[in-house]
Each structure stands twice: as structure tokens, then as C-alpha cells.
C-alpha positions in Angstrom: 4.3 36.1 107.8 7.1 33.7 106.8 9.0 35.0 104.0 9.2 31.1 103.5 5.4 30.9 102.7 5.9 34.0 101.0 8.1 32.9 98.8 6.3 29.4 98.4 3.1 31.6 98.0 5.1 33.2 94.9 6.2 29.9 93.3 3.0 28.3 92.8 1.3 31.6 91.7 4.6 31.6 88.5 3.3 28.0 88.2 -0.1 28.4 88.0 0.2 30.7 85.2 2.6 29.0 83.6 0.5 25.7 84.4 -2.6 27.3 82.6 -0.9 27.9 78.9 1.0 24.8 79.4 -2.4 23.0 79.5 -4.1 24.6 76.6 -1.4 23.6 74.9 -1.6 20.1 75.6 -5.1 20.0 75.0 -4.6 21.2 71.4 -2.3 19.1 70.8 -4.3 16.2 72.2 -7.7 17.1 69.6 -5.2 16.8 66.7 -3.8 14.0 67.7 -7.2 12.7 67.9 -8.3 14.0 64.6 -5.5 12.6 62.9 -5.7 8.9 64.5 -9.3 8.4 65.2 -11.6 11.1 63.2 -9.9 11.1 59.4 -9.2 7.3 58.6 -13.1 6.9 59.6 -14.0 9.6 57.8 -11.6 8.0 54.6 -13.1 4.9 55.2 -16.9 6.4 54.9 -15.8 8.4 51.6 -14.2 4.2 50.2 -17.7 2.6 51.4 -19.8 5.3 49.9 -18.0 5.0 46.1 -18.4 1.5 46.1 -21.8 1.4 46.5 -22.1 3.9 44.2 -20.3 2.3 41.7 -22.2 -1.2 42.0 -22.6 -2.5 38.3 -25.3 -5.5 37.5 -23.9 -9.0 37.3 -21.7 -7.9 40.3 -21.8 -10.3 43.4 -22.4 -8.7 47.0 -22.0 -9.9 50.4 -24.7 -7.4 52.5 -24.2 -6.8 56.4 -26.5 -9.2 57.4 -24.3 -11.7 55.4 -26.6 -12.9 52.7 -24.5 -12.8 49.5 -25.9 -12.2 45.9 -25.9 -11.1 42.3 -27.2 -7.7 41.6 -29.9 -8.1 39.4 -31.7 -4.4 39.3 -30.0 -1.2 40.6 -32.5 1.9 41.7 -31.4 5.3 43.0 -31.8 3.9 47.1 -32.1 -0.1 46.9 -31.5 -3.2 44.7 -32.6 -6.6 43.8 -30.4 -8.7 44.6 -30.8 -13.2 43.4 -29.5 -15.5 46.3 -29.0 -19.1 46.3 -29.3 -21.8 43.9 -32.9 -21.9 43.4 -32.6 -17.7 42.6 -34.5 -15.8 44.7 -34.6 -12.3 44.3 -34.9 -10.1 47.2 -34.6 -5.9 47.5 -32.0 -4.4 49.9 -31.1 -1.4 50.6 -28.2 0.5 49.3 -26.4 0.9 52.2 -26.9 -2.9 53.7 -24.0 -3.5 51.1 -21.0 -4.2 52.8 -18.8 -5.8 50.3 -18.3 -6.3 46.7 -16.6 -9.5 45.8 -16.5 -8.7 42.4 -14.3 -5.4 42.6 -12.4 -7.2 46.0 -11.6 -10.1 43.6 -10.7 -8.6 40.8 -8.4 -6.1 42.8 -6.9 -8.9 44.3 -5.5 -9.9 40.9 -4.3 -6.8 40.0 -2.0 -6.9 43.0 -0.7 -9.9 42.4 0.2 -9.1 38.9 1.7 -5.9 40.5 4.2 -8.2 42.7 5.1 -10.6 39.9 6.2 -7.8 37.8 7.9 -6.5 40.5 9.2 -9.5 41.2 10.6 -10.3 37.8 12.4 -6.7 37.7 13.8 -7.1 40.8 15.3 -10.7 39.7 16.2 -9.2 36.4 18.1 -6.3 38.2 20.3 -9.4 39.9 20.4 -10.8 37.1 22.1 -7.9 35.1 24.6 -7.4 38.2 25.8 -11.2 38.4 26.7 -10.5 34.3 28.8 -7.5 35.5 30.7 -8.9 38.0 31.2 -12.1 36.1 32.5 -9.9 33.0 35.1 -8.1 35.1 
């Protein structure tokens, strides 16, 4: 035989070897990249959806996945009665047919805001106390 082919014959035998660890490799590599872009933040956001329905108070206001919003009137252990509309009708939903909680959403909101300003204030404060410095010297 040609000790061309033979040698070619030898390369891509190295290579295949090589080839096959190089390849398990990459397919680890690819299942955690995977897990850590596609599988945990939709498992975080499961665990986010699952403690606000659980912590669902009366008197808070709702907006369900069908889109009908509402004032929790009654909470049970797997549904609640919910009043719509202006005339108050009361309907019973499911627990997990929640899909927002304007009251909590709302009142976070604030908080944030508050957060900001404060931070805000500081951070204009801070200048403040530097322009004094520099105008002292």
C-alpha cells in the first residue's frame, strides 16, 4: 500500500479518538449551558408564581389568565371567589388561573420608587458635600 494512505489512514484514526472526547465534552458543556439559560430562570419563575398565589390576601385585586380582573372575596385551599365589575358579580376561579396581583405589583412599584428617590437624594447630597470642599479650599 501507499505509505501515503498509510499515513493518512493513521491521522484520521488520532483524530477520531481525539474527535470522540472532544465531543462529549462539548455536549456537556452544551446541557449546562442549557440548564443555566433556559431550565433555571423557568424554574425561578414557577417557584415567584407559586408564592404569590400562595400568598393571595382578601381585598386583593387580581387579573386571572383569561383576563377577567377582580377582588378576592373568599380564599379556599384550591380556588376563590373572586367580585368583577360594577354591578359585583362573584365568580370561583381556580387558584392557578391567577396570573397577576395588582395589589402586591402596585404596591411594589412604590417601594421602588421610594428606593430611587432616596437614592437619588444621597447621590445629590454626595455632590453636594464635594462642591462645599472644593469651594472651601
Amino acid at each position: 500500500m501507499n505509505p501515503i494512505l498509510l499515513q493518512m489512514a493513521a491521522q484520521q484514526s488520532a483524530q477520531g479518538k481525539a474527535g470522540s472526547s472532544s465531543y462529549i465534552v462539548l455536549m456537556v458543556v452544551l446541557v449546562a449551558v442549557m440548564y443555566f439559560m433556559m431550565i433555571r430562570p423557568q424554574k425561578k419563575r414557577q417557584k415567584e408564581e407559586q408564592e404569590m398565589r400562595s400568598s393571595l390576601e382578601i381585598g386583593d385585586e387580581i387579573i386571572t389568565i383569561g383576563g377577567i380582573v377582580g377582588k378576592v372575596v373568599t380564599i379556599r385551599e384550591e380556588d376563590l371567589i373572586i367580585e368583577t365589575g360594577a354591578d359585583r358579580n362573584k365568580m370561583k376561579i381556580q387558584r392557578w388561573a391567577v396570573n397577576t396581583n395588582v395589589t402586591k405589583t402596585e404596591q411594589h412599584k412604590k417601594e421602588v420608587e421610594k428606593a430611587r428617590e432616596a437614592a437619588k437624594e444621597k447621590k445629590e447630597a454626595k455632590k453636594a458635600d464635594k462642591s462645599d470642599k472644593k469651594s472651601d479650599k
